[in-house]
C-alpha positions in Angstrom: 103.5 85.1 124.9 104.2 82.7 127.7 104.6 78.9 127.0 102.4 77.2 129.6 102.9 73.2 130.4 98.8 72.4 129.6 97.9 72.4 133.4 99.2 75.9 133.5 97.4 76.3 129.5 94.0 75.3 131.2 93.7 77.3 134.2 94.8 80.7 131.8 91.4 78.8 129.2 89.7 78.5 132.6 90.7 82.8 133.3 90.2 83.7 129.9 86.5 82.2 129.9 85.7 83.6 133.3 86.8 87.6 132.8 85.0 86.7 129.3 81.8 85.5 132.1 82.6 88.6 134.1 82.7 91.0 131.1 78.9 90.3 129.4 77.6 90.9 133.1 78.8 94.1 133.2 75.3 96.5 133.2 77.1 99.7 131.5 80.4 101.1 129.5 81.5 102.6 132.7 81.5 99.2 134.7 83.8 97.8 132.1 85.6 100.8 131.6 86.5 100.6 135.7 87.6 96.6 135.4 89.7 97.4 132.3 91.5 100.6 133.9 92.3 97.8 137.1 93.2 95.3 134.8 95.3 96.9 131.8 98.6 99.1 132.6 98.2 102.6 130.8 99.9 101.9 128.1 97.9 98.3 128.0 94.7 100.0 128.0 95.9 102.5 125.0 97.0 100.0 123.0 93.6 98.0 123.4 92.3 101.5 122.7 94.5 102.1 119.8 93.6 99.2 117.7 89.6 99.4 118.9 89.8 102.9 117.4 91.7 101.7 114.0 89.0 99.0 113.6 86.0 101.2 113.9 87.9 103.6 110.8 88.4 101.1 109.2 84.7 100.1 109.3 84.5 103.8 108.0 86.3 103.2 105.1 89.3 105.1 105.9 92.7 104.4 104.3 95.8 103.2 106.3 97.7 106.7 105.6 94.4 108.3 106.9 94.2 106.3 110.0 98.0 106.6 110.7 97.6 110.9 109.7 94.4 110.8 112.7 95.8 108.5 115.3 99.8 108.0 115.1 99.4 104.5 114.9 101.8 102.7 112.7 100.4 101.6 109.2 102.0 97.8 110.3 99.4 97.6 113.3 96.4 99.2 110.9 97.6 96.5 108.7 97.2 93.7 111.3 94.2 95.2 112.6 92.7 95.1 109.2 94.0 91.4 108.7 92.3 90.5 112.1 89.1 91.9 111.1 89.4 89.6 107.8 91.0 86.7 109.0 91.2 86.7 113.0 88.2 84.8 115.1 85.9 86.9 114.3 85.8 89.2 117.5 86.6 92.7 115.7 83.5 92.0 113.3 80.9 90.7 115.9 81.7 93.7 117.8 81.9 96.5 115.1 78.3 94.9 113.4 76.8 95.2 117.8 77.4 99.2 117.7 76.2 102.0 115.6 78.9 104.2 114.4 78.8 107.6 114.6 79.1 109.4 111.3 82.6 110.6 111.2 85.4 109.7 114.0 87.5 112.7 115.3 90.8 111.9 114.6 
């Protein structure tokens, strides 16, 4: 991460707080979809997508050798995924509890 002196550290809060704005009045997946493909390299975006998809196996019940087997990604992030869902601000759960998961995820 970038150190910031706390002029620089409040415009990025300011940013942060606006996209956040920006995102909730977005009126469907694909509108958000577009802003994220704009906003996020490729690999940015599959990375978001990456640990998104961990979190909602995990929600499933799936083991880390499971989720690593389906998806390739490394048991360290399904680790820190799982540890951001425990511990972390509480994003990952508000956001798994807001959807209805389908019955089984194709790995």
């Amino acid at each position: 991460m970038k150190h910031h002196s706390s002029q620089q550290a409040k415009g990025t809060n300011t940013a942060q707080r606006l996209l956040c704005e920006a995102l909730l009045r977005f009126e469907s997946p694909d509108q958000v979809q577009a802003l994220l493909q704009d906003l996020c390299t490729p690999a940015e975006l599959e990375a978001i997508v990456d640990r998104w998809r961990v979190a909602l196996m995990l929600k499933q019940g799936m083991t880390y050798r499971e989720i690593n087997q389906r998806t390739g990604v490394s048991v360290t992030t399904v680790g820190r995924v799982a540890r951001f869902i425990d511990m972390g601000a509480g994003g990952y759960q508000a956001a798994l509890d807001r959807i209805e998961l389908p019955e089984v995820l194709c790995g």
